[in-house]
Backbone bond lengths (Angstrom), bond angles and torsions (degrees), N, CA, C in turn:
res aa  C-N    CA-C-N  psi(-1)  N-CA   C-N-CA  omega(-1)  CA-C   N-CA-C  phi
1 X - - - 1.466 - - 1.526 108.91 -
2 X 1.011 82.06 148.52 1.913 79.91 -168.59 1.749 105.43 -112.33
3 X 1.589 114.15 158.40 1.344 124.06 -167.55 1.655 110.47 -41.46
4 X 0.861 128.69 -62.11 1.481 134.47 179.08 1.561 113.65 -45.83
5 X 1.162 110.11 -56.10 1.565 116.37 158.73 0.984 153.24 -51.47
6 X 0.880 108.81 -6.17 1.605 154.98 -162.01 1.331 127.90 -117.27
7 X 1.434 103.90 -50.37 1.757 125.37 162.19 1.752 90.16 -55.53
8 X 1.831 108.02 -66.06 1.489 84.43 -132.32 1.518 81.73 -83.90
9 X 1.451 156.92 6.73 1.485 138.50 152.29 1.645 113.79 -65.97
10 X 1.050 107.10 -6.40 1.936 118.56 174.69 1.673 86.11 -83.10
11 X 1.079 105.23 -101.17 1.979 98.19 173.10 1.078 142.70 -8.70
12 X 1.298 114.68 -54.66 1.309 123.06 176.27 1.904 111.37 -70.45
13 X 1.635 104.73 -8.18 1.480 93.23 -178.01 1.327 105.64 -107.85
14 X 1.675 119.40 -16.45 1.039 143.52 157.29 1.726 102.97 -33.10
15 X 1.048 112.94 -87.79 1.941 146.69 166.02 1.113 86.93 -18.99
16 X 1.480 136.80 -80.43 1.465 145.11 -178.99 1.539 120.88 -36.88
17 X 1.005 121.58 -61.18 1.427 138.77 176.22 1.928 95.19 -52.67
18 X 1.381 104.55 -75.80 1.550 104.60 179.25 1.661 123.84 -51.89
19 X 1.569 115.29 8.24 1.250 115.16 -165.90 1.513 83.03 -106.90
20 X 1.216 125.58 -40.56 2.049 134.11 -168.63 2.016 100.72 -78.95
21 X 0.884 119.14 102.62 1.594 123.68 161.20 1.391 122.65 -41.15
22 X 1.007 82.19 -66.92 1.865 102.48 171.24 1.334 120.25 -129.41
23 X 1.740 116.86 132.79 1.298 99.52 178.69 1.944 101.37 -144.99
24 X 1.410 122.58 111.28 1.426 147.99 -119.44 2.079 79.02 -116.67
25 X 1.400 127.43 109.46 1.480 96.57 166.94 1.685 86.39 -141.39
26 X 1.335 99.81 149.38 1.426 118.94 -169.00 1.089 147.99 24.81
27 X 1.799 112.01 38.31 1.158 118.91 -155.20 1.540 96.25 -98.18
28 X 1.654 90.99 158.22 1.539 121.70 -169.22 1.184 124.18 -140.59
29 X 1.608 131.09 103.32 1.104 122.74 -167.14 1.774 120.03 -135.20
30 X 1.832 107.45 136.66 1.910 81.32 -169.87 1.921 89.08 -130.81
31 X 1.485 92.64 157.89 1.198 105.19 158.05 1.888 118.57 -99.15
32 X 1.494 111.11 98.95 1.582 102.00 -173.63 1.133 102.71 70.32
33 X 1.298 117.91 -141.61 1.425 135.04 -176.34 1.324 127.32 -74.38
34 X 1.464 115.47 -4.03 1.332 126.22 -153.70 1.628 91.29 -108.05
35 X 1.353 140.57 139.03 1.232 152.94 161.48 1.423 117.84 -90.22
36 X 1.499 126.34 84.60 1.295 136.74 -161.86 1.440 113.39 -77.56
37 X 1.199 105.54 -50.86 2.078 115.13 157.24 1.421 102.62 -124.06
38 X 0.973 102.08 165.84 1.553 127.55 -165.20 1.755 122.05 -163.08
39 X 1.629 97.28 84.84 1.681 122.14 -171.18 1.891 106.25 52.47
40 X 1.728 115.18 63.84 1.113 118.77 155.95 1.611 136.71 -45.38
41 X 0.639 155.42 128.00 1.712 139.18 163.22 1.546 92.52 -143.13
42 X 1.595 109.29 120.38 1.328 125.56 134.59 1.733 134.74 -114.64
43 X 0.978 96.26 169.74 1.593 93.73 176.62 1.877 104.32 -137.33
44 X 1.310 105.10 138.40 1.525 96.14 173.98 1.179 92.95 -149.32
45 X 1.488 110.44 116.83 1.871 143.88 -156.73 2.201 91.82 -70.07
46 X 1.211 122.11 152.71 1.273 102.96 145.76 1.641 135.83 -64.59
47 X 1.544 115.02 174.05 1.251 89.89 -168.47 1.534 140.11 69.71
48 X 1.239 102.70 -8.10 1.785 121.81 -170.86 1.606 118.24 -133.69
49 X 1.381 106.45 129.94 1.772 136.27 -145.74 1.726 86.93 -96.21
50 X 0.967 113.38 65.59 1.558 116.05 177.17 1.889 112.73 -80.43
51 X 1.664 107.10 114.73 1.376 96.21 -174.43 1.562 106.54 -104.10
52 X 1.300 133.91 149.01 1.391 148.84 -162.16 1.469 88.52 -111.51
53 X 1.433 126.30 104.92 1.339 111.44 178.56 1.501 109.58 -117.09
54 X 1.328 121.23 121.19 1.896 125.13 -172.02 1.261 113.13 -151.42
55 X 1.260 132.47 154.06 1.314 131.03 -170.52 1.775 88.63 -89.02
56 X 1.155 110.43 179.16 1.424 128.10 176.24 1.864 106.28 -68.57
57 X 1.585 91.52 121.60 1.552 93.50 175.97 1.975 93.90 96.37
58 X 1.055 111.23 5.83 1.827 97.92 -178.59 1.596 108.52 -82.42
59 X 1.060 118.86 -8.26 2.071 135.69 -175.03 1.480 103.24 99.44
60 X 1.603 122.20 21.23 1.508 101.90 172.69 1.669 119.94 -64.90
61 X 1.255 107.24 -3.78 1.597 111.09 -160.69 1.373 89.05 -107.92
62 X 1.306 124.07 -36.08 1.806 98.38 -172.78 1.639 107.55 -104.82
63 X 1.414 130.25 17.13 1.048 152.56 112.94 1.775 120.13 -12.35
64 X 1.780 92.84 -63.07 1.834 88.17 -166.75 1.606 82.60 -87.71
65 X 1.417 133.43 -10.75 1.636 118.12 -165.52 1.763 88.74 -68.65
66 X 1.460 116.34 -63.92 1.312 118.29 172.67 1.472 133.41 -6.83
67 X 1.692 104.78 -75.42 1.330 129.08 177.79 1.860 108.44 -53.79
68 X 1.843 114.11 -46.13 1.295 110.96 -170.04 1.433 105.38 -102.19
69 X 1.471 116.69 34.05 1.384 125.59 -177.45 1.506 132.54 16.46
70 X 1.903 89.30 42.36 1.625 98.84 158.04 1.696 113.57 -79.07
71 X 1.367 121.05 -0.71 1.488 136.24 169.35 2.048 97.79 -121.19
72 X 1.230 101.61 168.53 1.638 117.62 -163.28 1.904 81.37 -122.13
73 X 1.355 112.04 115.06 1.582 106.66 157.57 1.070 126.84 -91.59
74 X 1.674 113.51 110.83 1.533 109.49 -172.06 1.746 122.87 -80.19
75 X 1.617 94.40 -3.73 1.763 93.02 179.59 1.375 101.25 -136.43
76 X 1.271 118.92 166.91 1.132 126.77 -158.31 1.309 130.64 55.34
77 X 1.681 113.47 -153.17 1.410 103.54 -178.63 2.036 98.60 -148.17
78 X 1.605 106.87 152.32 1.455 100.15 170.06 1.430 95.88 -154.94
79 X 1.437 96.59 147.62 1.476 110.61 -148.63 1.538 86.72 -139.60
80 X 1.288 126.28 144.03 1.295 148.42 167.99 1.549 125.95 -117.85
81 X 1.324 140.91 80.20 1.404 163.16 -156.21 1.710 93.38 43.93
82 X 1.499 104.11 61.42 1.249 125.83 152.84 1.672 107.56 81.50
83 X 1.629 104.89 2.45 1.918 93.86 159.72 1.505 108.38 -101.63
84 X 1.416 66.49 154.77 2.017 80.41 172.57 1.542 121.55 -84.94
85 X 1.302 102.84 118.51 1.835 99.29 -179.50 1.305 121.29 -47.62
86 X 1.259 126.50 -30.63 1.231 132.32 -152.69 1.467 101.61 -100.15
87 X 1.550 135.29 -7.84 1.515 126.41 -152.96 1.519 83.16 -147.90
88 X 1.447 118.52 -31.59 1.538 110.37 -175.43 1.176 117.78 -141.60
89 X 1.717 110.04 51.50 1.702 107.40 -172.41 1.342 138.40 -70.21
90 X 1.221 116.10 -6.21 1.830 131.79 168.55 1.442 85.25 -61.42
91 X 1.449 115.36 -71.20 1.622 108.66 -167.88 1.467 141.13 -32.02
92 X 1.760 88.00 -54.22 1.594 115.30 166.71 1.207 115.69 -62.71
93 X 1.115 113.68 -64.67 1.887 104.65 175.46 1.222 128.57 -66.86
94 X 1.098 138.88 -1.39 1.000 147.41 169.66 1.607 133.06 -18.96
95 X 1.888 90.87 -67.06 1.112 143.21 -166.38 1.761 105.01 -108.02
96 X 1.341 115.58 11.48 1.484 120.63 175.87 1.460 101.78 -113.89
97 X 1.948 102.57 147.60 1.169 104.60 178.71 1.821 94.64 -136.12
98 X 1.667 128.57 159.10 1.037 95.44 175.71 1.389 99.57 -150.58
99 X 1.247 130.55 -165.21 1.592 125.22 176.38 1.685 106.00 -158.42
100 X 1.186 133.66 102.31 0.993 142.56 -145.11 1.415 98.34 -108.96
101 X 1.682 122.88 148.75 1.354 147.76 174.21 1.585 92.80 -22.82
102 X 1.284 115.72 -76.75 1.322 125.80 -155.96 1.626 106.29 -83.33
103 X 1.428 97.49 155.95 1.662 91.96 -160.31 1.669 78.71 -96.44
104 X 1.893 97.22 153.13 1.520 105.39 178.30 1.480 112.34 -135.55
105 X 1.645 115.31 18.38 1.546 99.66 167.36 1.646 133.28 -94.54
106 X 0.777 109.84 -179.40 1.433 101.37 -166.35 1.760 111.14 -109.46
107 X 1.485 96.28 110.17 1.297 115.49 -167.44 1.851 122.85 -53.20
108 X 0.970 103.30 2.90 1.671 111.82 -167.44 1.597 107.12 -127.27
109 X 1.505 111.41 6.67 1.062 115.59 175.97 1.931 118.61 -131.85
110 X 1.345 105.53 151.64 1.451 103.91 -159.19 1.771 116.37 -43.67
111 X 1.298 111.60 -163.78 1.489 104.83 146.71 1.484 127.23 -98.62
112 X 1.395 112.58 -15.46 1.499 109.87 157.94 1.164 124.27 -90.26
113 X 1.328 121.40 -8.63 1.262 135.07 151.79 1.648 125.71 -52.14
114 X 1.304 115.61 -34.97 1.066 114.65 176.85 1.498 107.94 -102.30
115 X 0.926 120.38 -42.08 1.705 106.44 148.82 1.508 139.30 -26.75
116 X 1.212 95.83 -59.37 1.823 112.15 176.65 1.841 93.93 -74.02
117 X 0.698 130.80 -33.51 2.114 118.93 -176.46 2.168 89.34 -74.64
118 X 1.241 123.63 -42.13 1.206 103.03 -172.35 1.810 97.50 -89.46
119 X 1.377 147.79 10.11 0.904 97.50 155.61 1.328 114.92 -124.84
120 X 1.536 117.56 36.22 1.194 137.59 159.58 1.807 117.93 -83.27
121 X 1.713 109.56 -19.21 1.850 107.78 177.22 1.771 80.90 -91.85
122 X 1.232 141.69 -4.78 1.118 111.39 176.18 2.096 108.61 -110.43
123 X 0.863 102.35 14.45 1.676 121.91 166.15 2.029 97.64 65.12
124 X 1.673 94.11 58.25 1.286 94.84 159.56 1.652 100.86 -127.87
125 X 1.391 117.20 112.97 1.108 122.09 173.17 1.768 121.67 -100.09
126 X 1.410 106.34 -159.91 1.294 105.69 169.35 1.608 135.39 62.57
127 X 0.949 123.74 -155.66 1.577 145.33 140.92 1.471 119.69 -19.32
128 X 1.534 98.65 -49.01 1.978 125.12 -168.26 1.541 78.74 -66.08
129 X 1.527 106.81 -65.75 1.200 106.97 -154.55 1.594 136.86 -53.45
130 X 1.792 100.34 -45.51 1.230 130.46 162.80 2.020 106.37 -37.09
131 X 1.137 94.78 -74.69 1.984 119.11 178.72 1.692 99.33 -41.39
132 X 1.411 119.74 -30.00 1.714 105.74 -174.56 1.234 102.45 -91.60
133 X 1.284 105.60 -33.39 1.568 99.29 -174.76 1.228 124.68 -46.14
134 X 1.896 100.49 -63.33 1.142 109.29 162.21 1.632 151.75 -28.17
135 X 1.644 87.92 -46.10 1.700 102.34 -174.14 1.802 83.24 -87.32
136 X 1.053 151.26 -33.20 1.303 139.94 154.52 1.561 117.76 -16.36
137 X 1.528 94.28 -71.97 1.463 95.39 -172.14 1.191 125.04 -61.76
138 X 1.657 109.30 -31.15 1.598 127.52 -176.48 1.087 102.97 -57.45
139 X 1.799 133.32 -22.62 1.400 126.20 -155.88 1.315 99.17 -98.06
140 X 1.695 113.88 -42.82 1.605 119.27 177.22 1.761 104.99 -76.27
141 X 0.790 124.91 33.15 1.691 130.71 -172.95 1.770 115.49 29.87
142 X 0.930 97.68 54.11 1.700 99.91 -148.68 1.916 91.39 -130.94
143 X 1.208 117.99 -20.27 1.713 113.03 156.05 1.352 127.69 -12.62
144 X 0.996 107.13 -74.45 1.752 107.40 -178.60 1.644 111.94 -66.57
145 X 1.270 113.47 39.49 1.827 105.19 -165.94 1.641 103.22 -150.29
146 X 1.524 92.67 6.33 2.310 117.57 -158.23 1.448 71.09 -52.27
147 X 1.562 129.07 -69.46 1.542 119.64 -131.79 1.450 106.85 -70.52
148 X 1.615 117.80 -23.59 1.659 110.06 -177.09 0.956 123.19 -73.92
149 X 1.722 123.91 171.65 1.163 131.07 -151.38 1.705 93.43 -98.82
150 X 1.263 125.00 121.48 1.839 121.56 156.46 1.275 109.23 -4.22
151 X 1.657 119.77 -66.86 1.450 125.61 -171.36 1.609 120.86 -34.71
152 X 1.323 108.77 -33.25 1.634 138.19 -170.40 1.777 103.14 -85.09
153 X 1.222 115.78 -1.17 1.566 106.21 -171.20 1.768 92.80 -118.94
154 X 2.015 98.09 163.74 1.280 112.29 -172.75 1.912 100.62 -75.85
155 X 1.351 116.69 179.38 1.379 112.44 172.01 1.872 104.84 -57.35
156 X 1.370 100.87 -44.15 1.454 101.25 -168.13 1.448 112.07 -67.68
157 X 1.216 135.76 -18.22 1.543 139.09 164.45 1.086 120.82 -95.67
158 X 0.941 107.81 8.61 2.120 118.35 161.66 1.439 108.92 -88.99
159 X 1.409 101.96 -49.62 1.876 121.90 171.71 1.767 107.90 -35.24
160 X 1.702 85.44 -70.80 1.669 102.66 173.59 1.963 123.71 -35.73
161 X 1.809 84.52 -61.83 1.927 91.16 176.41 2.034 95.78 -52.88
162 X 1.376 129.53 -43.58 1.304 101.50 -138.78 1.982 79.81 -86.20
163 X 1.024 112.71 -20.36 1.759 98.21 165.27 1.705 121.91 -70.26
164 X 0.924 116.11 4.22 1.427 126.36 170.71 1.178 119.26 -100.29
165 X 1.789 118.51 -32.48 1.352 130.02 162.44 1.813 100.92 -66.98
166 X 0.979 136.76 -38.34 1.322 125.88 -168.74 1.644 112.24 -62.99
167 X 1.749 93.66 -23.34 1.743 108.11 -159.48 1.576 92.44 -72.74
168 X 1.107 120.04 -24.94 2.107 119.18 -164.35 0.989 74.91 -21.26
169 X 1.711 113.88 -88.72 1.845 140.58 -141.45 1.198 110.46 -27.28
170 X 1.381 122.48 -30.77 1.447 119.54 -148.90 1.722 106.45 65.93
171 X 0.934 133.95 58.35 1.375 134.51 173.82 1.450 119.12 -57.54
172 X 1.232 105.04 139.79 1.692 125.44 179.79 1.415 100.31 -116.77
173 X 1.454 118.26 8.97 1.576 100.92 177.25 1.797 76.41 -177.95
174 X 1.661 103.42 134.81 1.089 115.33 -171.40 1.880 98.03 -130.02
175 X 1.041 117.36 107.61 1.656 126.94 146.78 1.405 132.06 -39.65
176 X 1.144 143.99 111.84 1.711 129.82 157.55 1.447 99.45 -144.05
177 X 1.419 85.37 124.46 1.764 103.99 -178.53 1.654 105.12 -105.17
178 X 1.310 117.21 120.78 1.700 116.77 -157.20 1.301 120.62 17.73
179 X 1.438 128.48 73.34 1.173 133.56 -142.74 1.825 97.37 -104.04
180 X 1.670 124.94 2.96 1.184 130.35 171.02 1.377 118.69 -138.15
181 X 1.768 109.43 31.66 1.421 131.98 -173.11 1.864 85.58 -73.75
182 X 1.538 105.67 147.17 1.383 127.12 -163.33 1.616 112.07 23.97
183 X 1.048 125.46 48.25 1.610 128.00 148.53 1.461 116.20 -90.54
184 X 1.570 102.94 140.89 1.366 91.35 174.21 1.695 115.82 -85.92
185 X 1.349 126.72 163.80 1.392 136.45 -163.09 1.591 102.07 -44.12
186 X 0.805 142.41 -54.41 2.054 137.49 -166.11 1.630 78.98 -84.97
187 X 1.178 176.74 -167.41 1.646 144.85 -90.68 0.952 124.48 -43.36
188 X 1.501 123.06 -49.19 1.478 116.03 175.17 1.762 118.43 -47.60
189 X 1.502 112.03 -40.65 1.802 118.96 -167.62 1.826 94.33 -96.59
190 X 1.545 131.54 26.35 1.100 126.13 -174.05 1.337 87.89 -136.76
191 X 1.475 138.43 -10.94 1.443 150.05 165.40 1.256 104.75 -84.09
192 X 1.201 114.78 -54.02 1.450 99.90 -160.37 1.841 102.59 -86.67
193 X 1.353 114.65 -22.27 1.450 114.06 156.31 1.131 121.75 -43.26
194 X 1.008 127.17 -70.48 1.110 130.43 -174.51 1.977 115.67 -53.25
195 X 0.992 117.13 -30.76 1.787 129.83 -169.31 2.020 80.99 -86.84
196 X 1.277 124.74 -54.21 1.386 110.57 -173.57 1.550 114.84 -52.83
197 X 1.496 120.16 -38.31 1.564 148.85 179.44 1.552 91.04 -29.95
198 X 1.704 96.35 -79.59 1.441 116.95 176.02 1.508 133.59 -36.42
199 X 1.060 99.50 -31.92 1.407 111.39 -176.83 1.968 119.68 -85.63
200 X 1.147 95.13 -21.99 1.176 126.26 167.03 1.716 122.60 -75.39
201 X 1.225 91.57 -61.68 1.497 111.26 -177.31 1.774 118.24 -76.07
202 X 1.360 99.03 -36.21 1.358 110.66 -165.18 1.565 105.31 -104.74
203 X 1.144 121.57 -40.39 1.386 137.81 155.47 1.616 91.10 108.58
204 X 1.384 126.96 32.24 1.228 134.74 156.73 1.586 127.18 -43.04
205 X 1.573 127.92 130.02 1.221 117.83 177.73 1.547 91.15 -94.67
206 X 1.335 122.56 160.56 1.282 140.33 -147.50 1.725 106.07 -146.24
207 X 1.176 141.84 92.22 1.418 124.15 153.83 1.700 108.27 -88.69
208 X 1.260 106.23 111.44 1.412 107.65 176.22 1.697 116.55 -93.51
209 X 1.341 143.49 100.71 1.299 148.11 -162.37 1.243 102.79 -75.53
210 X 1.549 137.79 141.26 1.207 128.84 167.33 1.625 96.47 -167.26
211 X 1.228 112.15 170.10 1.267 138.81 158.48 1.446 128.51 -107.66
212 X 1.604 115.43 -6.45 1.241 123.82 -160.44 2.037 104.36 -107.17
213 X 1.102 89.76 114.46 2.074 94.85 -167.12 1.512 96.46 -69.70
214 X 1.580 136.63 -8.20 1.242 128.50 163.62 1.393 120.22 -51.35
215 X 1.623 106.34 -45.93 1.503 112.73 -164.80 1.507 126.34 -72.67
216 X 1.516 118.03 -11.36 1.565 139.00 164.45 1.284 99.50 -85.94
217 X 1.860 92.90 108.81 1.660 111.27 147.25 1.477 119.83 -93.47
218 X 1.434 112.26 175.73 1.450 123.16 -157.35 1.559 111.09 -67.37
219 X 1.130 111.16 -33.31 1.445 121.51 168.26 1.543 131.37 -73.30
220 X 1.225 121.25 -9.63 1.138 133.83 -154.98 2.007 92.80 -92.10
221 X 1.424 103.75 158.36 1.271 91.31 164.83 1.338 97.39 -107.35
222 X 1.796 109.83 175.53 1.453 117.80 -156.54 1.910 95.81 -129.23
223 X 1.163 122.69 163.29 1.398 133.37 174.02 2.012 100.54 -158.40
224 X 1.314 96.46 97.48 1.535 84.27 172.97 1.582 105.94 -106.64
225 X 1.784 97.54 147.00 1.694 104.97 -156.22 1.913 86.99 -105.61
226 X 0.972 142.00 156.00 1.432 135.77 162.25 1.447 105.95 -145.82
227 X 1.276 114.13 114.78 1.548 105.88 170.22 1.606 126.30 65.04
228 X 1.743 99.75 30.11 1.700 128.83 -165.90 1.247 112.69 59.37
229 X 1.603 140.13 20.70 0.859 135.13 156.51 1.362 118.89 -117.54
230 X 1.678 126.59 175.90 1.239 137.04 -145.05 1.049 92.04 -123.37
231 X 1.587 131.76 118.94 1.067 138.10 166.96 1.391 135.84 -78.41
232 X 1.737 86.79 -53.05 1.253 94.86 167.47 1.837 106.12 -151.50
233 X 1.556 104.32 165.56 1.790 108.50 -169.72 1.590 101.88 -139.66
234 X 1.320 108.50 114.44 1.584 107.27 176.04 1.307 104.52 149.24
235 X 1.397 102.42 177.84 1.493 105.35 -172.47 1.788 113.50 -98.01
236 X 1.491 96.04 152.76 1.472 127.78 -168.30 1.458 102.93 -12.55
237 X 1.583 101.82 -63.74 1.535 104.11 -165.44 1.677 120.14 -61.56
238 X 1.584 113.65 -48.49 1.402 107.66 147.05 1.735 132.51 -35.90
239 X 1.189 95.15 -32.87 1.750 87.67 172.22 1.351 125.02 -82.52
240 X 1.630 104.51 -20.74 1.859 107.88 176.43 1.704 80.76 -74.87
241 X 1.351 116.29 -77.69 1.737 114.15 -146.84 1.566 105.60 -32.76
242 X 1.486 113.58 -34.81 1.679 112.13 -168.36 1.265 122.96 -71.89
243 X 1.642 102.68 -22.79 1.625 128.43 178.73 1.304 108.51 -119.58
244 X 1.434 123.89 9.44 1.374 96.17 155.80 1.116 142.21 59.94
245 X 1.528 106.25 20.83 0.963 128.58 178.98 1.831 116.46 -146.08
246 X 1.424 113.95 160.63 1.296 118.82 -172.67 1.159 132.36 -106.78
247 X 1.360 137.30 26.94 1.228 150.13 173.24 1.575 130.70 -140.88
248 X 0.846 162.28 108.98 1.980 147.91 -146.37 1.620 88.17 -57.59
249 X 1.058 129.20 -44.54 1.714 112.88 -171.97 1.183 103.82 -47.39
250 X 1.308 115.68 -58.38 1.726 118.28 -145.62 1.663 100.14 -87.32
251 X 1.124 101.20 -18.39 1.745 91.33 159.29 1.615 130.24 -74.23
252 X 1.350 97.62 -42.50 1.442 112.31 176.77 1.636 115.98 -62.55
253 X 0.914 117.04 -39.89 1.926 150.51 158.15 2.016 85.35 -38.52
254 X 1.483 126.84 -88.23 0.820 130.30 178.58 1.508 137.54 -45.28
255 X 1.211 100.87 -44.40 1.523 116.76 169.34 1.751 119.02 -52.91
256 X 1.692 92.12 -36.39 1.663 94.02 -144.16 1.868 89.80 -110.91
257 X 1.670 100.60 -1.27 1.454 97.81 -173.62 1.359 116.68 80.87
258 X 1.239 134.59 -0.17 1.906 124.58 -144.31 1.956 76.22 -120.70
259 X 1.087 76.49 -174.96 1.715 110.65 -167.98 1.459 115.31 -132.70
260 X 1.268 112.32 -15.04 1.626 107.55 179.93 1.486 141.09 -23.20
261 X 1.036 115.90 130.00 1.565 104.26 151.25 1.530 123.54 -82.29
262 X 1.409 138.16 6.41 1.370 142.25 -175.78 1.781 92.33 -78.83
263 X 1.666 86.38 145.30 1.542 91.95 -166.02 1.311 135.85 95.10
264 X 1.611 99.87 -11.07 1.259 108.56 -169.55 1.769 111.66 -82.43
């Protein structure tokens, strides 16, 4: 192969890699005796509303520990706009933003306050810092509210600030692990509005974690996890035709064998 050819097949895989957000292949992870995932692989494209759908306890949670290497993955591989967490994690995270089950801001402090402390552990100070915050809040509509304290907001505008904290990074791949767990219905569809906005606008890849069969629309692609494994990968309509059925419950019901009412 000759120099020219070479460059642009270096590029073009370059281009490729930066087009995939996240890309999840055969990972395996246990606590003790217990097998929590078992040979995962996802992919969630940029630009793309990827939903993680599992009942509680399926490994969606030690999944994102994996990816944001609050866990060490000893098998497989996960790569973030084509670095590997595990060999090049400054790289990979970089460009990650995330919003985790449990709420983590600090209630006694403003909303730009808690903004400016996260993007000061990541050494964005100043001016930079001030300007993200801002266009942060402007995105969660939550601007006119910078000077109050967290303590002063509903569950659903705490949700919002900690999706505005994810925005510092400039994210190319955005995390939310039940990110509208105990909201009532007008927060939950004003959360997840807003993360679709993004995805659109920003050209953000998105794994959204949930248990709730409301939150998958028809367009979205689907990954259901059951019992740390992957059942199924693709979009909605492939998952009714395969199951034969007409609603995301009654597929998921089918797929996964269970009977639940969770989700309902």
């Amino acid at each position: 192969m000759n120099a020219p050819t070479a460059a642009a097949a270096m590029s073009a895989s370059t281009e490729a890699a930066a087009s995939v957000a996240l890309s999840v292949r055969g990972v395996s992870h246990r606590f003790g005796e217990t097998l929590a995932l078992d040979n995962v692989s996802i992919e969630v494209p940029r630009g793309q509303f990827v939903v993680l759908l599992g009942l509680n306890g399926a490994g969606k949670s030690t999944l994102f520990s994996l990816v944001t290497r609050l866990y060490d993955n000893v098998s497989g591989e996960i790569r973030i706009l084509g670095h590997d967490v595990r060999r090049h994690p400054s790289a990979a995270l970089r460009r990650l933003g995330v919003v985790f089950q449990s709420r983590t801001l600090d209630s006694d402090l403003s909303l730009m306050q808690n903004l400016m402390y996260h993007a000061a552990l990541h050494g964005i100070g100043g001016a930079e810092a001030k300007a993200r915050a801002h266009e942060a809040l402007e995105t969660v509509g939550l601007a006119d509210r910078a000077k109050e304290k967290v303590r002063a907001l509903s569950g659903g505008q705490a949700r919002r600030v900690e999706i505005a904290r994810s925005l510092m990074l400039k994210p190319a791949l955005l995390l939310l692990d039940e990110a509208t767990v105990g909201l009532d219905l007008g927060s939950r569809e004003s959360v997840v509005q807003i993360v679709r906005t993004l995805v659109r606008r920003e050209r953000l890849g998105v794994l959204w974690a949930t248990h709730l069969f409301d939150e998958v629309a028809p367009g979205d692609a689907i990954v259901v996890l059951h019992k740390g494994r992957v059942l199924f990968s693709g979009s909605v309509p492939d998952l009714l035709r395969q199951t034969k059925t007409e609603t995301i419950r009654n597929a998921f019901r089918a797929i996964t064998g269970t009977n639940t009412g969770e989700g309902e």
